[in-house]
C-alpha positions in Angstrom: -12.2 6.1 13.2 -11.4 9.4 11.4 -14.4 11.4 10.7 -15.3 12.7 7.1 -14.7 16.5 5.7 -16.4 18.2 3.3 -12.8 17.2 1.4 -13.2 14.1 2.1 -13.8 11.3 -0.8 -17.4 9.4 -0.5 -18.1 6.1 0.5 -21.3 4.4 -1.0 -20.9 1.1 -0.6 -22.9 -1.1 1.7 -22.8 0.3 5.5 -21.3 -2.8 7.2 -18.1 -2.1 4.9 -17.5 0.9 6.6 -16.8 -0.9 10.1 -13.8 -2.3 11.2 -12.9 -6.4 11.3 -13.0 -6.5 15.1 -16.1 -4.6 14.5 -17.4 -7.1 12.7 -16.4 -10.2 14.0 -17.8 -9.1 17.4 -21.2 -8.7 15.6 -20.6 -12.6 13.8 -19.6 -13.6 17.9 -23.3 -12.3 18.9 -25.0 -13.6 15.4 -26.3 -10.1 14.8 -24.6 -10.3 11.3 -24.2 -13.6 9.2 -21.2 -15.0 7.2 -23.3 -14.8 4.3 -24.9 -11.5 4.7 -21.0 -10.3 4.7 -20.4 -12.5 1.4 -23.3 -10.6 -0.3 -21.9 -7.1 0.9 -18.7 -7.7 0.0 -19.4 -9.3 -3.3 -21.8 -5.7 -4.0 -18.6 -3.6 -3.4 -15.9 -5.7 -5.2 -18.7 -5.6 -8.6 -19.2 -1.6 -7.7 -15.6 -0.6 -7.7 -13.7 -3.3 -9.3 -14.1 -2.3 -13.1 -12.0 1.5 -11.8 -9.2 0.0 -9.5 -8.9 -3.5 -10.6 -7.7 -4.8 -6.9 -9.0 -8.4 -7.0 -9.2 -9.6 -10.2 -9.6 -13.4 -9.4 -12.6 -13.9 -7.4 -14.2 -17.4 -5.8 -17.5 -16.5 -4.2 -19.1 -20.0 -4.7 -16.2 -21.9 -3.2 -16.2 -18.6 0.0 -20.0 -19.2 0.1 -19.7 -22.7 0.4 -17.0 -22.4 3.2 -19.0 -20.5 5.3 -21.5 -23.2 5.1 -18.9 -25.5 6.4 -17.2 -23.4 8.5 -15.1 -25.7 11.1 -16.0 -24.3 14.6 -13.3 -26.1 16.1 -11.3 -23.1 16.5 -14.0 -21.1 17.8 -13.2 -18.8 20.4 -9.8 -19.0 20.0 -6.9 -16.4 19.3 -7.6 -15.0 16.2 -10.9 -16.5 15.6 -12.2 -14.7 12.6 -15.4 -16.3 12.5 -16.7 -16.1 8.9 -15.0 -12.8 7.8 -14.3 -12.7 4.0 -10.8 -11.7 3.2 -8.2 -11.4 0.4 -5.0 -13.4 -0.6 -2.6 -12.1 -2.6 -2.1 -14.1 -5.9 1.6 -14.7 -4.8 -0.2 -17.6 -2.6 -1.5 -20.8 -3.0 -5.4 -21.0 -3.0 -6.8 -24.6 -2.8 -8.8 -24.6 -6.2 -8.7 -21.1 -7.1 -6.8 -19.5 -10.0 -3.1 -18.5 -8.7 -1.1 -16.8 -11.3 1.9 -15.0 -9.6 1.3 -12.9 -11.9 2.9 -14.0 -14.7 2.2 -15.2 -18.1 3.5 -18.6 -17.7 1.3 -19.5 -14.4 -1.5 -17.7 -15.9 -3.7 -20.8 -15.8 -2.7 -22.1 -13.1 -4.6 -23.5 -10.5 -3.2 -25.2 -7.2 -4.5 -28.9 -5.6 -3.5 -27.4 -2.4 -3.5 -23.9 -0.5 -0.4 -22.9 1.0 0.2 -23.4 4.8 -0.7 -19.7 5.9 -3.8 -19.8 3.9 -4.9 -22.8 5.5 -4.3 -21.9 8.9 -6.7 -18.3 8.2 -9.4 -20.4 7.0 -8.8 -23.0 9.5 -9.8 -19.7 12.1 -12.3 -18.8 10.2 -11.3 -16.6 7.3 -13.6 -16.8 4.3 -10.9 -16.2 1.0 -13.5 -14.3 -1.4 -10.7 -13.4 -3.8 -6.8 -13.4 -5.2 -5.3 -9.6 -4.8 -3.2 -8.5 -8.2 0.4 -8.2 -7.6 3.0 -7.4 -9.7 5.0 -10.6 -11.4 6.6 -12.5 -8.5 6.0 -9.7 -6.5 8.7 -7.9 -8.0 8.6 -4.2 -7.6 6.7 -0.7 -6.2 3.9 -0.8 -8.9 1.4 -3.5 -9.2 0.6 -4.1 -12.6 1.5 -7.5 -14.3 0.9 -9.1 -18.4 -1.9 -11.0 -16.9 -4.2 -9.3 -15.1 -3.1 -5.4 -16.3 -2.5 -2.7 -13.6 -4.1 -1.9 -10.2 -5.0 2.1 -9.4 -5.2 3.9 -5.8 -8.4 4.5 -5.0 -7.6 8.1 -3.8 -6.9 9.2 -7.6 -7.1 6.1 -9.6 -4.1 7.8 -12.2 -1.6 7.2 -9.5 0.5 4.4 -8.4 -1.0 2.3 -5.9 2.3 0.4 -4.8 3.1 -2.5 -4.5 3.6 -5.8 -4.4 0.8 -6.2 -2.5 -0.9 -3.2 -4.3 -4.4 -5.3 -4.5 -4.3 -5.9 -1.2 -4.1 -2.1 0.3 -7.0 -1.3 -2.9 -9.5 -3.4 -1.8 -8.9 -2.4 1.8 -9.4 1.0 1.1 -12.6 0.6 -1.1 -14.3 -1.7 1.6 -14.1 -4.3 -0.6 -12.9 -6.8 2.3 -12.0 -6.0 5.8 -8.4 -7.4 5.7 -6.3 -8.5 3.5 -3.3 -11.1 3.0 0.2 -9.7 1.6 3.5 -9.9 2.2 6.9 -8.0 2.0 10.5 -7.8 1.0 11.3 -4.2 -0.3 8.7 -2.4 1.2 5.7 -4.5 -0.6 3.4 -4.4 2.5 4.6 -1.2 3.7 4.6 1.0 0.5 1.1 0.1 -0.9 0.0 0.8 2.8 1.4 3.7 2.8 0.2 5.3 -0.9 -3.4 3.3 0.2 -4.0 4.9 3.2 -4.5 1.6 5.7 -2.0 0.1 8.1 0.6 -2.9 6.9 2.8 -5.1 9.3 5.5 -6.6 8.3 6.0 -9.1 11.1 9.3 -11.0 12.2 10.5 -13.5 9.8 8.5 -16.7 11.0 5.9 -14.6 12.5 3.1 -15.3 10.3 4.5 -18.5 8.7 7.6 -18.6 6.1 8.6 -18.3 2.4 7.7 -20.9 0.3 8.5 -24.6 0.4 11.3 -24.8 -1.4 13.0 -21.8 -0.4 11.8 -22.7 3.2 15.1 -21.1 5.0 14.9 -17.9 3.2 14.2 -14.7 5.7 14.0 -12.1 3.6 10.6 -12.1 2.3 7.9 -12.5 5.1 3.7 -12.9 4.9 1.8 -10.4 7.1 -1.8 -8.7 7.7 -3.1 -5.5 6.2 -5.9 -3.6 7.4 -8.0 -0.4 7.8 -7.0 0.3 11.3 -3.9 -1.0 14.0 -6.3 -3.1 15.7 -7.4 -5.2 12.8 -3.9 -5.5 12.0 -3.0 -6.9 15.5 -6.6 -8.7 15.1 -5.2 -10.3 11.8 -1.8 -11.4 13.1 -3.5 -13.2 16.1 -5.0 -15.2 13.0 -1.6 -15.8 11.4 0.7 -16.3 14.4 1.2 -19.9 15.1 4.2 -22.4 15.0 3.8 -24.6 11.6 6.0 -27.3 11.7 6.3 -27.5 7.7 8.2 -24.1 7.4 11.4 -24.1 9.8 11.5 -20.6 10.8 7.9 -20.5 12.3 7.8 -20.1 15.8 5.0 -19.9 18.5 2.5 -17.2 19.4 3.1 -14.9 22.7 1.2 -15.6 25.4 -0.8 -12.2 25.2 -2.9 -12.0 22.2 -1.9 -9.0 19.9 -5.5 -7.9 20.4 -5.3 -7.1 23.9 -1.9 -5.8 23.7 -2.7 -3.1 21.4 -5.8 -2.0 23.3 -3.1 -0.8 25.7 -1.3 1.9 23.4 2.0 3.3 24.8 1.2 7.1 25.6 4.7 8.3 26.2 6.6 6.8 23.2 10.0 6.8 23.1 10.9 7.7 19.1 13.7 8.1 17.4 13.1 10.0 14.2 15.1 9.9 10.5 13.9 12.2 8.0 17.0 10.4 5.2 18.8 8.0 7.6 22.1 9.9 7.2 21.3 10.5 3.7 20.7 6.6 2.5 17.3 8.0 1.2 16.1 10.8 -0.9 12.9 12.9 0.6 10.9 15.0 -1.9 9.7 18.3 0.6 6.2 18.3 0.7 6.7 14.7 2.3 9.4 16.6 4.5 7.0 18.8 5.6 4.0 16.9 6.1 6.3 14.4 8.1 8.0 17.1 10.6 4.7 18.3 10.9 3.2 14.5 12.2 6.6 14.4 14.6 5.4 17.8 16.3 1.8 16.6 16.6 3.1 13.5 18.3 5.2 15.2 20.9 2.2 17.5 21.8 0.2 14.1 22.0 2.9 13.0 24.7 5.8 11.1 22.4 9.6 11.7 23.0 10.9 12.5 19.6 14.8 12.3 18.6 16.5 13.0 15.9 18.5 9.1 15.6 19.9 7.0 13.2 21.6 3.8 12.5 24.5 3.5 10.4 23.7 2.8 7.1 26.9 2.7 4.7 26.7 -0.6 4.1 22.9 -1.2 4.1 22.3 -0.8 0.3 24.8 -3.2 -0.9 23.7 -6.0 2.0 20.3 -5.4 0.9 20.7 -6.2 -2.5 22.9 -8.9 -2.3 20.6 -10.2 0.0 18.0 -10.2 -2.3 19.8 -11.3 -5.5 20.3 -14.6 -3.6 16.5 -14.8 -3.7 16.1 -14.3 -6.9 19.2 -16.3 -8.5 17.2 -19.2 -5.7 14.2 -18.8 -7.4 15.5 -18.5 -11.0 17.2 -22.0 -10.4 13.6 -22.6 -9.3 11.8 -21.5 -12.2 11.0 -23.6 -15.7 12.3 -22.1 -18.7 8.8 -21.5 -20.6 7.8 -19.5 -17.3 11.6 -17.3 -17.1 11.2 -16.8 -20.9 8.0 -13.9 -20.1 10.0 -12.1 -17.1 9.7 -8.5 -17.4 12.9 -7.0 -18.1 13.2 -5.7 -14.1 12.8 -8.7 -13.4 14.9 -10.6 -15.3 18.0 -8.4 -14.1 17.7 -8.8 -10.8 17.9 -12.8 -11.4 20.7 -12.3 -13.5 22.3 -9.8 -11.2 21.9 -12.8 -8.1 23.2 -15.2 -10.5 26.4 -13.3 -10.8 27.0 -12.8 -7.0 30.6 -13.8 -5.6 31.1 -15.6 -2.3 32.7 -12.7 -1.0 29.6 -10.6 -1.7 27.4 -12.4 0.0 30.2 -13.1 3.0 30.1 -9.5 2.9 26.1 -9.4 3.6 25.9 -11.6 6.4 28.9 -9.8 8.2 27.3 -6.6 7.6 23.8 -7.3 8.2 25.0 -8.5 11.7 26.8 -5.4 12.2 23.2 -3.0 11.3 21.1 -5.2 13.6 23.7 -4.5 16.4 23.4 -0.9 15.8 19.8 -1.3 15.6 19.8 -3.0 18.8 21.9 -0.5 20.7 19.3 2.3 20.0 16.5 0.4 21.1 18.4 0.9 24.5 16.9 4.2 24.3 14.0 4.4 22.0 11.0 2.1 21.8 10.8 2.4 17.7 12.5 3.9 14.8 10.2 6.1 12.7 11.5 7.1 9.2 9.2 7.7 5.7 7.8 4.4 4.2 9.0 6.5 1.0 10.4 9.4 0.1 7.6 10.7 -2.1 3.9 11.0 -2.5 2.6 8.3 -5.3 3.5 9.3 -8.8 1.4 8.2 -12.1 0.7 4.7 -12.6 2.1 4.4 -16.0 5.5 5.1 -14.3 6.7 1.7 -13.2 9.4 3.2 -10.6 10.4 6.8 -9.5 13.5 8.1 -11.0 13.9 11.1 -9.0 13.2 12.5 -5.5 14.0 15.4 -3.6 16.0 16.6 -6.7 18.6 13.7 -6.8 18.7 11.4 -9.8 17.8 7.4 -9.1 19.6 5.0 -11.6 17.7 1.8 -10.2 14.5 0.5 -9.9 14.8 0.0 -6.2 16.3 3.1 -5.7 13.2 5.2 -4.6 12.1 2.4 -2.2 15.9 2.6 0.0 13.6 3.1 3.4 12.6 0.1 2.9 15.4 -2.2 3.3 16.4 -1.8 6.5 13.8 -3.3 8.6 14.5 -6.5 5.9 18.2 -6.8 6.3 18.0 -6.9 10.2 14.8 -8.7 10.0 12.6 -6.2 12.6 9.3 -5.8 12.8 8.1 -2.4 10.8 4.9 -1.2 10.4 3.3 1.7 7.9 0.5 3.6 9.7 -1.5 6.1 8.0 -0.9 9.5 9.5 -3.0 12.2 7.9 -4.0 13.3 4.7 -1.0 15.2 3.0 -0.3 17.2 -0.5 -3.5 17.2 -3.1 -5.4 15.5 0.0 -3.3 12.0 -0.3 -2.7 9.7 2.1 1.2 10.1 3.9 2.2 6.7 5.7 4.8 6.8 8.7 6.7 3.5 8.7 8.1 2.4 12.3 10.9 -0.4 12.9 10.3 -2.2 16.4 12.5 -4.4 18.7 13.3 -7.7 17.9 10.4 -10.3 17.5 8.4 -7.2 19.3 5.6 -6.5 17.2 3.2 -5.8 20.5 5.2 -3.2 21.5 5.4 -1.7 17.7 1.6 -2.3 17.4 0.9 -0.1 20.9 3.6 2.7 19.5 1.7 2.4 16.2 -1.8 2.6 18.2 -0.3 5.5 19.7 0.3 7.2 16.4 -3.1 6.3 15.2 -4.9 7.9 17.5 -3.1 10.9 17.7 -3.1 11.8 13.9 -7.0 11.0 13.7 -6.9 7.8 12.6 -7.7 4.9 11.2 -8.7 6.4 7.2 -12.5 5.7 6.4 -12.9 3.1 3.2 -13.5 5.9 0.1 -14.9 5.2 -3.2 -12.4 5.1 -5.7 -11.8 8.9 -7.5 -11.8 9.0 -11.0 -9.5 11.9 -11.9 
């Protein structure tokens, strides 16, 4: 783990918070720590910090405490056995008797009979779900902030953005309020907030960690996955996720070498292909230029092979938004008028946009998608990863809700400033967002890495890899009040 500078932010918090997950769910595995003496510590930090970051604004301590009572050892011992570890879910989930909003007015009363298939499998390994992470509403967009629950601030200077979707999730890893933390991803919502946050987010495989929800079952866009302080809790967390679930179609089974293991063996001599813009798809500001070539150089001293590659990407931002506008025109058809009726106004468009979508356009996306993930494909013949910014700037204000210019170049849509982001979703790679460094006014800079198909062991040792040479994982910080 990173050691502390005099620069460094302060961490007061309870010390157990400090450690890592497979820190602590070794100690749970020798009983030198209790479920509930984690509950209490947890519960001290989320009260200490919440009221400045507002990360996990739904909380269920009773119903956490009561489950780690009753945890089910059937599991124990297994891959991904958690063993009483209290954890977040991001409030775009289903949570057995705890308040699930989505974020939106409609739902804002809303609590579920039943948790959703992902969420039952982490508790069934022994995750203990002390809280709902805020997202924004349906997950839609870079800044989490929502008409229910209000906005969520990044702990390293709570007047910035913290990302998003899953911008609760990356907060209250980052303040030691839990040691991992549920999200999930479509443009960039695991990778961004990681990224701004200063932890690690996976976005695995579609049907990796489960699938979308049940009644847009076939979709493979948008995909759940693990966030955490460091690359081994992520693998640690995945291990917990990874399993075939026979009630969403695109699940599929875990490898046969636990991520855990594989990531203890990083790769040492990387093979990276490197993208500063990919061809000029995506706008970098330069201090995130510079900070970036400067990571690349550190990693080729550290024993990488870096390249300057890249993937063609002309069609990429058309086939990524058609892609998604079938989501949304899915969900809209979905969705109960008195719950549409409070959609904010980004969000609204891009159902209306889907809603308007032509066969040919979305002919178009599948033809063109195919053609990317070829390209893709071909360059993994040389290189074990792309690496490319998560985004092309360092987090902007909070009370911006998306960036409108970077690098000097004008952005006419919401999405625009989160372009990196797409390609990993419209070829459906693995991608990860690793934490490499502290960059301009002492922020956090996140280095996002596309793997190989359905190889996420092979991303998660490149990503080790990168870890440890940049001086990683981040220390949990308590939020700065600027």
């Amino acid at each position: 783990m990173a050691e502390k500078t005099s620069s460094y932010p302060e961490f007061t918090g309870p010390e157990i918070c400090r450690l890592e997950a497979h820190e602590v769910v070794q100690l749970l595995a020798k009983g030198e720590v209790s479920s509930s003496e984690l509950l209490s510590a947890s519960r001290e930090r989320v009260e200490a910090v919440e009221p400045l970051v507002n990360a996990m604004p739904t909380v269920c301590w009773e119903r956490a405490e009561a489950a780690a009572n009753d945890l089910d050892m059937a599991n124990a011992g297994s891959t991904g056995w958690l063993g009483g570890l209290p954890l977040g879910i991001k409030d775009l989930n289903a949570v057995k008797g705890v308040l699930s909003t989505w974020g939106t007015k409609g739902l804002a009363d809303f609590v579920p009979t039943a948790s959703d298939p992902l969420v039952e499998r982490i508790e069934a390994y022994g995750g203990l779900v002390v809280g709902k992470t805020n997202s924004p509403e349906l997950g839609a967009g870079g800044n989490t902030f929502n008409d229910v629950f209000g906005p969520t601030y990044n702990p390293w200077d709570t007047k910035l953005n913290a990302g998003g979707s899953s911008g609760g999730a990356a907060v209250s890893l980052a303040t030691g309020e839990v040691w991992l933390s549920h999200g999930s991803d479509h443009g960039g919502s695991l990778r961004t907030p990681a990224a701004f946050c200063g932890i690690v987010g996976l976005r695995p495989s579609p049907g990796r960690a489960g699938g979308s929800s049940a009644d847009l079952a076939f979709m493979l866009e948008g995909v759940q996955g693990p966030m955490a302080r460091s690359v081994t809790d992520c693998a640690l967390f995945l291990d917990n996720m990874a399993a075939f679930e026979p009630r969403q179609p695109i699940s599929y089974p875990a490898p046969q070498t636990p991520y855990i293991e594989a990531v203890k063996r990083p790769n040492e001599k990387p093979k990276i292909a490197f993208s500063m813009d990919l061809n000029g798809f995506g706008a970098v500001d330069r201090e995130m230029a510079d900070h970036l070539q400067g990571v690349m150089q550190n990693l080729q001293t550290s024993g990488a092979i870096v390249e300057e590659a890249a993937p063609d990407t002309s069609t990429l931002e058309e086939t990524y938004h058609t892609l998604r506008g079938m989501m949304w025109a899915a969900a809209g058809k979905l969705t109960a008028p008195q719950i549409r009726q409070h959609f904010k106004s980004t969000l609204e468009e891009n159902t209306v946009f889907g809603e308007a979508l032509t066969i040919s356009q979305i002919c178009n996306a599948q033809i063109n998608r195919s053609a990317i993930f070829a390209n893709m494909v071909s360059l993994f013949e040389k290189f074990d990863v792309l690496a490319l910014p998560v985004v092309g700037c360092m987090p902007h204000p909070q009370s911006e809700e998306w960036v409108t210019e970077i690098g000097g170049q004008q952005l006419d849509g919401y999405m625009d400033w989160l372009r990196f982001a797409f390609l990993a979703t419209v070829t459906g790679l693995p991608a990860i967002s690793v934490p490499v460094g502290l960059g301009p006014r002492g922020l956090p800079v996140g280095l996002q890495m596309i793997g190989r198909p359905r190889d996420e062991a092979g991303l998660l040792q490149v990503a080790r890899f990168v870890e440890l040479a940049t001086g990683g994982p981040l220390l949990p910080i308590d939020p700065v009040v600027k």
